[in-house]
C-alpha distance (Angstrom), angle and dihedral (degrees) to the residues before:
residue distance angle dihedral
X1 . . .
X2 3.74 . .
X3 3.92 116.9 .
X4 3.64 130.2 -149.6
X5 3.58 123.6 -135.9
X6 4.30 134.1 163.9
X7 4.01 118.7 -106.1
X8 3.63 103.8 -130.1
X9 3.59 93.9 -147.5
X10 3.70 98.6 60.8
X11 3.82 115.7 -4.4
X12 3.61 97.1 -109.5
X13 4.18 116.1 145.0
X14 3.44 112.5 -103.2
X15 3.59 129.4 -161.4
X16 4.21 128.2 -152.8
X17 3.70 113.5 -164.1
X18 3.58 92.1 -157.0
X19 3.58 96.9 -114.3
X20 3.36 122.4 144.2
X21 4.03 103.0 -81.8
X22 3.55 135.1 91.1
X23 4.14 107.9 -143.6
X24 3.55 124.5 53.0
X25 3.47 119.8 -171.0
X26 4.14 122.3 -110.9
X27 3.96 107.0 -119.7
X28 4.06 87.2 -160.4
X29 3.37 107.6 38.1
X30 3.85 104.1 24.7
X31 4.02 92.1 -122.0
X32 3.68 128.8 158.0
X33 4.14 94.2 -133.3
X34 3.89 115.3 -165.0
X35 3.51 110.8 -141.1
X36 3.76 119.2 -100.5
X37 3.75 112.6 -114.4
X38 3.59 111.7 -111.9
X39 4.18 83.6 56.1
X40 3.59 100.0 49.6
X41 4.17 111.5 92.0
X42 3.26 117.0 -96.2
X43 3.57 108.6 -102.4
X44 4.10 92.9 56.6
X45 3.92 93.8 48.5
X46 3.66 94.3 78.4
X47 4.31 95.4 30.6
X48 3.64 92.4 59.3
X49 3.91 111.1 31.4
X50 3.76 89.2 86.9
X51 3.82 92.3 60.1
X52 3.85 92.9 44.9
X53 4.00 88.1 48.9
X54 3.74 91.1 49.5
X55 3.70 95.3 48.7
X56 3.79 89.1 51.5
X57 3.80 85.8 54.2
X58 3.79 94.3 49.5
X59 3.85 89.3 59.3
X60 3.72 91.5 52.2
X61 4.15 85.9 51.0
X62 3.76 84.6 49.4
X63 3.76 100.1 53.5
X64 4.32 87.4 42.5
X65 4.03 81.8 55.0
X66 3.75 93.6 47.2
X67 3.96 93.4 46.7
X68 3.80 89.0 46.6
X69 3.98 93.0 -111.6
X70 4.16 91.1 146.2
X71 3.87 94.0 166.6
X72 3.93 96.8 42.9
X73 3.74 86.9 50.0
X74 3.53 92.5 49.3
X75 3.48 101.1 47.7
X76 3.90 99.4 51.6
X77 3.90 84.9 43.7
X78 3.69 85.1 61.7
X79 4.03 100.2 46.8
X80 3.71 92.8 38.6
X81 3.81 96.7 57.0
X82 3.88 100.4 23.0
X83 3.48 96.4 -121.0
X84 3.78 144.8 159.3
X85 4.45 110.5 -94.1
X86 3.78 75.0 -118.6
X87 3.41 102.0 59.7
X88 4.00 97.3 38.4
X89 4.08 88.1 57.9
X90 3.90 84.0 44.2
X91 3.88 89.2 50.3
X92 3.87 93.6 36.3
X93 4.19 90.8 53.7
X94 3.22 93.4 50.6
X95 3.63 102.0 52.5
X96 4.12 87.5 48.0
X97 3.75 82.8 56.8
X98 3.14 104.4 46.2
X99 3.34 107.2 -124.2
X100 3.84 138.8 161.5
X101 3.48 117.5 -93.8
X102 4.30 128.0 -149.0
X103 3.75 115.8 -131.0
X104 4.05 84.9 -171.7
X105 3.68 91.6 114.5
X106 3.98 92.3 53.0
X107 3.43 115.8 121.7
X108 4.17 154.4 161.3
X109 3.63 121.4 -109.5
X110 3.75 116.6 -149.9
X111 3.58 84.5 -158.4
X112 3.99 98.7 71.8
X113 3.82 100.6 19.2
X114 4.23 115.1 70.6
X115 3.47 110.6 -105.6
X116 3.99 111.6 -114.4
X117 3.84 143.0 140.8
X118 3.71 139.2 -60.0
X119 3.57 93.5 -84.9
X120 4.14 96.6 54.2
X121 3.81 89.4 41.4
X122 3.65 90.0 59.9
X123 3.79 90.5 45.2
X124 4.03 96.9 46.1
X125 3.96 88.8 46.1
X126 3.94 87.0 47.8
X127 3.58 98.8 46.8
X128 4.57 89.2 47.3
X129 4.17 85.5 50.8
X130 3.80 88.7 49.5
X131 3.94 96.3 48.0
X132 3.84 85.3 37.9
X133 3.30 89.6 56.0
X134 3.88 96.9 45.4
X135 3.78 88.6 53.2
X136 3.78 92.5 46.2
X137 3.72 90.0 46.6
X138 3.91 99.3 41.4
X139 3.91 95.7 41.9
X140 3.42 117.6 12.4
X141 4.15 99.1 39.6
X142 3.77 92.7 60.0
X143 3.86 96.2 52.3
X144 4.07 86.6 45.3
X145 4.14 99.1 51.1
X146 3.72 104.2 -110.3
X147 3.72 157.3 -36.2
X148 4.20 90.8 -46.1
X149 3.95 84.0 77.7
X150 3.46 98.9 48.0
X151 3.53 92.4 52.9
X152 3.81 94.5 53.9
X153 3.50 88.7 49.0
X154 3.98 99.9 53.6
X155 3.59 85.4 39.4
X156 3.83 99.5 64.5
X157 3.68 88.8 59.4
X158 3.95 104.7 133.3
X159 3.81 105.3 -107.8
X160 3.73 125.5 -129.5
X161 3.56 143.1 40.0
X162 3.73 115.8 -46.4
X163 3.59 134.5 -177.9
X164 4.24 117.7 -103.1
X165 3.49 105.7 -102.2
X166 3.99 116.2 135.2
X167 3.43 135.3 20.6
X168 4.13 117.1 -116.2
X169 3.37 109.3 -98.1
X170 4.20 124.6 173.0
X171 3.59 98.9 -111.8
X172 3.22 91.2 61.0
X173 4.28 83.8 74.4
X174 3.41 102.2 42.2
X175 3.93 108.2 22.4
X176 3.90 106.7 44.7
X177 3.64 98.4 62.8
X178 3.87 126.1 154.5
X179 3.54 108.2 -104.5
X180 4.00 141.9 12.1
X181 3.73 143.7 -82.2
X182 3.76 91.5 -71.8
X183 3.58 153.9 26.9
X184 4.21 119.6 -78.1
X185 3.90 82.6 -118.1
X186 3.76 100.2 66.2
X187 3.34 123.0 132.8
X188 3.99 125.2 -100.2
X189 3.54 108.8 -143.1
X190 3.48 110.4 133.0
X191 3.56 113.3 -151.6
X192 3.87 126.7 -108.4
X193 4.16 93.0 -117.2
X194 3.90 136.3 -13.8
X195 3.68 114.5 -164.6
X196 3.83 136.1 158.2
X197 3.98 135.2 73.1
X198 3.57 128.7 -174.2
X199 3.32 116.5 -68.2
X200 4.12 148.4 90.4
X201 4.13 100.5 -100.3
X202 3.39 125.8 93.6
X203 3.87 109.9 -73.0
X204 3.58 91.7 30.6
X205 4.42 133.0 106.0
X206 3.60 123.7 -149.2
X207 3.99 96.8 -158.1
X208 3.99 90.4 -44.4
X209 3.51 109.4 -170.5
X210 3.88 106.2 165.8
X211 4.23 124.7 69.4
X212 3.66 134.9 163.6
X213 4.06 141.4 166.1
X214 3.94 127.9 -134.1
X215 3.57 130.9 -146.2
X216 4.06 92.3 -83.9
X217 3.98 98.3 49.9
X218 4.39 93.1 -102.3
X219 3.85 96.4 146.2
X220 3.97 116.6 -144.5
X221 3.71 128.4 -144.3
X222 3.59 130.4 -169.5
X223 3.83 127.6 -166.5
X224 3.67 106.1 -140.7
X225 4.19 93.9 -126.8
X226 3.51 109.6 -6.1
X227 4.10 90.7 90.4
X228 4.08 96.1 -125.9
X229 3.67 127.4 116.3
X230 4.02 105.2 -166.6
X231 4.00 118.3 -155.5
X232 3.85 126.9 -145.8
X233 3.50 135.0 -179.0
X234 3.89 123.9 -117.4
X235 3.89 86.3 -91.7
X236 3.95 92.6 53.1
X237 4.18 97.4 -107.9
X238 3.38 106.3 148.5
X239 4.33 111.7 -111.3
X240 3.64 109.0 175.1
X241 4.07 148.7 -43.0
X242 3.38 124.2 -121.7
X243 3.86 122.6 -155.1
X244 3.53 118.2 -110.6
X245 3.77 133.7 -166.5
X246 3.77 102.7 -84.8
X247 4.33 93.3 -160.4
X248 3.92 83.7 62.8
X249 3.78 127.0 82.9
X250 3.52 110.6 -143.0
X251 3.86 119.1 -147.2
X252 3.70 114.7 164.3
X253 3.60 140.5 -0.5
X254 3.76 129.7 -152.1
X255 4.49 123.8 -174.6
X256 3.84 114.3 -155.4
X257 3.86 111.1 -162.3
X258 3.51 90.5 -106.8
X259 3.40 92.5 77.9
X260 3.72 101.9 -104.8
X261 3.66 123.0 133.9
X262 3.89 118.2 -142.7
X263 3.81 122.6 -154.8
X264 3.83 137.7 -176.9
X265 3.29 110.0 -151.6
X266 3.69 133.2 168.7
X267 3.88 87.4 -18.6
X268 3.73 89.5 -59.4
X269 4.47 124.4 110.2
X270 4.34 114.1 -128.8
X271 3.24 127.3 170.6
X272 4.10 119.7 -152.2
X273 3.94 127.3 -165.2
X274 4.17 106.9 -101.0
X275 3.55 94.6 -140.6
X276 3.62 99.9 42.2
X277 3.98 112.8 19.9
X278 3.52 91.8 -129.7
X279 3.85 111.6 151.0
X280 4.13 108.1 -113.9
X281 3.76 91.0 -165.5
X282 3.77 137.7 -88.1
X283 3.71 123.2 -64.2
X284 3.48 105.2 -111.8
X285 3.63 125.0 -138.1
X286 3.42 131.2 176.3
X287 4.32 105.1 156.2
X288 3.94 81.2 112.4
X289 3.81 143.7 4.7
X290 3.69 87.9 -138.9
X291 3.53 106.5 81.8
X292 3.40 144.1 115.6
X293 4.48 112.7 164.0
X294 3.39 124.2 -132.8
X295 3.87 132.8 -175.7
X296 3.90 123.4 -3.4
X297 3.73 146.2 -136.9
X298 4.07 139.3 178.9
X299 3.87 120.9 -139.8
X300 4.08 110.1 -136.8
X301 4.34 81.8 -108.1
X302 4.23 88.7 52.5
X303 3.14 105.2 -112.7
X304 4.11 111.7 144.7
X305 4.00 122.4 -129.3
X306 3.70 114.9 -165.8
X307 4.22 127.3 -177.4
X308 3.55 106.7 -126.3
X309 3.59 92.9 -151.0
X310 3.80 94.0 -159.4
X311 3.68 98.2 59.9
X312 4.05 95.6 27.4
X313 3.76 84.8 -128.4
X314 3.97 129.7 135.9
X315 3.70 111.2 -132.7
X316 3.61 115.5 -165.2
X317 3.97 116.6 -160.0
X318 4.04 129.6 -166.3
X319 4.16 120.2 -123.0
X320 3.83 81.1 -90.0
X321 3.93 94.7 61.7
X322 3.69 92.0 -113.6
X323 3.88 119.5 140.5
X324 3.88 107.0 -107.7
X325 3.87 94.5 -179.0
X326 4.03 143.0 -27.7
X327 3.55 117.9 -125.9
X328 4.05 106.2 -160.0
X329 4.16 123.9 -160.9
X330 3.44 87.9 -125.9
X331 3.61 90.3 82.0
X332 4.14 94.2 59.6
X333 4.10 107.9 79.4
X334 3.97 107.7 -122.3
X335 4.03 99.3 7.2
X336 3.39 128.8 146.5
X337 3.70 111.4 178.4
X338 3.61 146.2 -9.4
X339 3.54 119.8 -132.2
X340 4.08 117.8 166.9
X341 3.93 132.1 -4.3
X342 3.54 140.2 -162.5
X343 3.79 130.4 -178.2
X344 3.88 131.2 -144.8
X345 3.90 141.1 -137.6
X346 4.17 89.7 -77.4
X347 3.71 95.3 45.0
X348 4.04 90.0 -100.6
X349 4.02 114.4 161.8
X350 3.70 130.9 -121.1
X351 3.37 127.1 -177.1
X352 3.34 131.9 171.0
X353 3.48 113.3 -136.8
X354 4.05 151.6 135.2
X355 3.85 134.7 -97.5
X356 3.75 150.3 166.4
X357 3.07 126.6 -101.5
X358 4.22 139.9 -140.5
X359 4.47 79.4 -89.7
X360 3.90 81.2 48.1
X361 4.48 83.4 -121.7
X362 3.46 115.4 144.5
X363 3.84 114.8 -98.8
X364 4.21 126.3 -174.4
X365 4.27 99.6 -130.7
X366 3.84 126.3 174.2
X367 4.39 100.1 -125.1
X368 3.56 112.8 -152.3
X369 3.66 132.9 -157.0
X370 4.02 144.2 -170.6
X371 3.59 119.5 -109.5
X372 3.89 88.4 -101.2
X373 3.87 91.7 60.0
X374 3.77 99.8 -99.0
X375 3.94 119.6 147.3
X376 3.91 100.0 -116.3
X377 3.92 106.6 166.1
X378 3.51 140.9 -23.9
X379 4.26 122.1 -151.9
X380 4.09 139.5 174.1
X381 3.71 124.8 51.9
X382 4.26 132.6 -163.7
X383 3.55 120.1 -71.2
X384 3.97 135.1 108.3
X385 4.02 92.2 -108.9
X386 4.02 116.2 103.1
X387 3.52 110.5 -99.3
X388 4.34 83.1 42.4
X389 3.51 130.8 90.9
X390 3.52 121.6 -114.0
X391 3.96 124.4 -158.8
X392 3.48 116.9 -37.0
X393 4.27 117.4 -0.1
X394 4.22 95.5 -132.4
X395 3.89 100.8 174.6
X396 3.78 146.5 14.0
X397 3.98 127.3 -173.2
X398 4.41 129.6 164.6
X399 3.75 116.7 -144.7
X400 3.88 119.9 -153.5
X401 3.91 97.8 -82.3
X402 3.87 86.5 62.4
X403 3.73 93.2 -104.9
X404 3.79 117.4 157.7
X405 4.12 119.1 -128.5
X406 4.04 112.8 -156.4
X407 3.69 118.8 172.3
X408 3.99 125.1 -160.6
X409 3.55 137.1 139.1
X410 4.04 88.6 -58.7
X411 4.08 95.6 68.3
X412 4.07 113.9 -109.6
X413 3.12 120.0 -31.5
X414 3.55 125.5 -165.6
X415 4.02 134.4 -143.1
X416 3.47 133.9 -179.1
X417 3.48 120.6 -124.7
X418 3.67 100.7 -76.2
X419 3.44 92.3 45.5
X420 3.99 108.6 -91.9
X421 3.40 117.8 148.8
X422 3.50 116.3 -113.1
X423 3.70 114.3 169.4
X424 4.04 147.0 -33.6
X425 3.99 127.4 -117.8
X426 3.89 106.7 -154.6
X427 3.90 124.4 -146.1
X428 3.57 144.8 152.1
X429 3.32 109.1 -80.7
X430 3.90 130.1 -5.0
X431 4.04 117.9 -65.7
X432 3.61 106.0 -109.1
X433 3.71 88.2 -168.3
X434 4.08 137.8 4.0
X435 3.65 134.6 -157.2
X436 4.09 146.4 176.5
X437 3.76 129.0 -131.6
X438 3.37 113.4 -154.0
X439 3.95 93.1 -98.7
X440 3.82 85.8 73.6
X441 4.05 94.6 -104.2
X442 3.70 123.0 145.1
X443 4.00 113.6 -121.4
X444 3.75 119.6 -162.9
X445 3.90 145.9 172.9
X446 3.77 120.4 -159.8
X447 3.93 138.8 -153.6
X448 4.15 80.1 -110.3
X449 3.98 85.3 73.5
X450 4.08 85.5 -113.2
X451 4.17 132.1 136.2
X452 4.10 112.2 -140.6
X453 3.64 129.2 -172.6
X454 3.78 129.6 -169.5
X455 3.36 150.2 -168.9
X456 3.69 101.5 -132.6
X457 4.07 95.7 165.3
X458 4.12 90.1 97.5
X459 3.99 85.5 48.5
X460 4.46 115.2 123.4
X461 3.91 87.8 5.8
């Protein structure tokens, strides 16, 4: 007896014959429609329900990637597919990239499908290819720019006959990947200390996204919401915590050599004693109602440049708080955002940012600018090659010999100051912010909730 069920794609009636087979094909729309559950025979509903679940899972991972939620993707990445933190950032930094994915490890499982002849092998193994390649097509294709991917995905399938042994599952396309985080070229500099887990003790980050050095090598950490600010000395020791406004997010943090202590917090500039904590007052800014700062940076002279992520400009403020000068995207050819900045020795601009290129695709570029404001250059694009971008650009610092920190989903990379690639620090994680003492050592946080410092002076030699 014929059932009747609704396409989801465009509302057309449907009708499953109950024969043993788990698409049907839409006669309106031209849809390949899986089978709702309770229709499917009885010995797929449990084989396949894994899959479906999985897919629906990937989707949520997608939208996270879209809305820049790296972590949250990550972690339901990992718990859906069972896999190593490794290989869920792996998986995870691919997708944001875009890359093709290898099905070669996909395979049957005796253990979950019925065992039967030739003829329902073939069937099974057809019917987990065509809801494979639904998922791929519906989910995956979209976030990778078109039917090019797919192909190179379905066309890494290991050919041959092979014996039944697991049942498909997801991670298997994204997760178990040939080869690690980085290139075989990376760098080998351990660095000097890594400390930190997640956690609410001393020692420990809850999702800390902010760091910055004063004038005597004390390193300060702030969790993002948790309202703490911890303090270490130069060797890492733990000193102290200071309480923090838990109703603000914190984002970046910047230390003149004045002693004042700049923070972005829920899109808003404060500045806080050094010595004490005590809140100064909030940087007030009224060039625009539509405004909402991002990341920070100090010029050698103190003056304060903020992103004002709403605008994609650069405003740059004096030691007073007053605005000195408004740098606007509209002066960089092909941009389309600004996103965090950093400055070097001779007042030179970095900012991370975004930008077309000549195929008008979105690319993730370092901009850089004179001292006076002036667009100069821009250099990088995305890809998973050093010297690329991969996924989301989270943090961007310049030591003293002008070379230019950028951290993504490859580690740190370094540049020299007209954008060469040099080298790559590795951590756990990616740096969600980066920043020098006045030795010359590279500070930085990562999305693992853990503090790194190097020695970068070997770095490009």
């Amino acid at each position: 007896m014929a059932e009747t069920f609704t396409c989801p794609n465009c509302a057309g009636n449907l009708q499953h014959d109950g024969g043993d087979h788990l698409t049907v094909q839409c006669p309106y729309c031209n849809s390949t429609v899986i089978v709702p559950e309770n229709l499917r025979p009885h010995a797929h509903q449990q084989n396949f329900a894994p899959l479906l679940a999985q897919s629906q899972n990937l989707q949520r991972i997608i939208q996270h990637i879209n809305n820049g939620q790296m972590d949250e993707a990550v972690q339901l990445y990992k718990s859906t597919y069972g896999v190593s933190q490794e290989d869920a950032v792996d998986g995870v930094r691919r997708l944001s990239a875009g890359l093709s994915l290898a099905t070669s490890h996909i395979q049957i499982s005796s253990a979950n499908v019925t065992k039967a002849g030739g003829r329902a092998g073939c069937l099974i193994t057809a019917v987990i290819l065509i809801i494979t390649g639904i998922i791929v097509a519906s989910v995956v294709v979209p976030v990778l720019g078109g039917g090019a991917a797919l192909w190179a995905l379905l066309s890494s399938a290991d050919k041959g006959d092979a014996p039944a042994v697991n049942i498909p599952s997801i991670s298997t396309m994204v997760a178990e990947i040939p080869g690690g985080l980085v290139a075989e070229s990376d760098t080998a500099v351990a660095p000097l200390f890594t400390i930190g887990e997640r956690g609410i003790n001393p020692n420990q980050f809850n999702d800390a996204r902010a760091l910055a050095v004063d004038g005597n090598g004390v390193i300060y950490v702030a969790d993002r919401q948790s309202g703490r600010l911890q303090l270490f000395a130069s060797d890492g020791t733990y000193q102290t915590t200071w309480p923090w406004d838990k109703e603000k997010y914190t984002d970046d943090l910047e230390i003149d050599r004045k002693g004042v202590l700049y923070a972005e917090q829920s899109g808003s500039l404060y500045r806080y004693d050094l010595t004490t904590g005590e809140l100064l007052g909030e940087m007030a800014y009224t060039e625009d109602i539509a405004v909402s700062f991002g990341h920070l940076a100090l010029t050698l002279n103190g003056e304060l440049l903020a992103i004002n992520s709403v605008r994609n400009t650069i405003v740059r403020f004096d030691q007073k708080g007053l605005v000195l000068q408004t740098i606007s995207m509209e002066t960089v050819p092909n941009a389309l955002g600004f996103d965090n900045v950093a400055v070097d020795g001779l007042g030179n601009i970095y900012v991370v940012g975004t930008a077309k290129d000549v195929l008008g695709d979105r690319q993730d570029v370092i901009f850089k600018f004179t001292p006076e404001g002036q667009f100069a250059s821009q250099f990088g694009s995305s890809g998973d090659e050093p010297g690329t971008f991969m996924g989301i650009v989270s943090s961007i610092a310049v030591d003293g010999r002008g070379r230019i920190y950028v951290g993504d989903f490859l580690g740190v990379q370094v540049f020299d100051n007209n954008g060469r690639y040099l080298d790559l620090l590795k951590m756990e994680g990616v740096a969600r912010d980066l920043a020098f003492n006045d030795q010359g050592e590279l500070l930085a946080i990562s999305s693992q909730d853990k503090l790194y410092k190097f020695d970068v002076s070997q770095l490009g030699e």
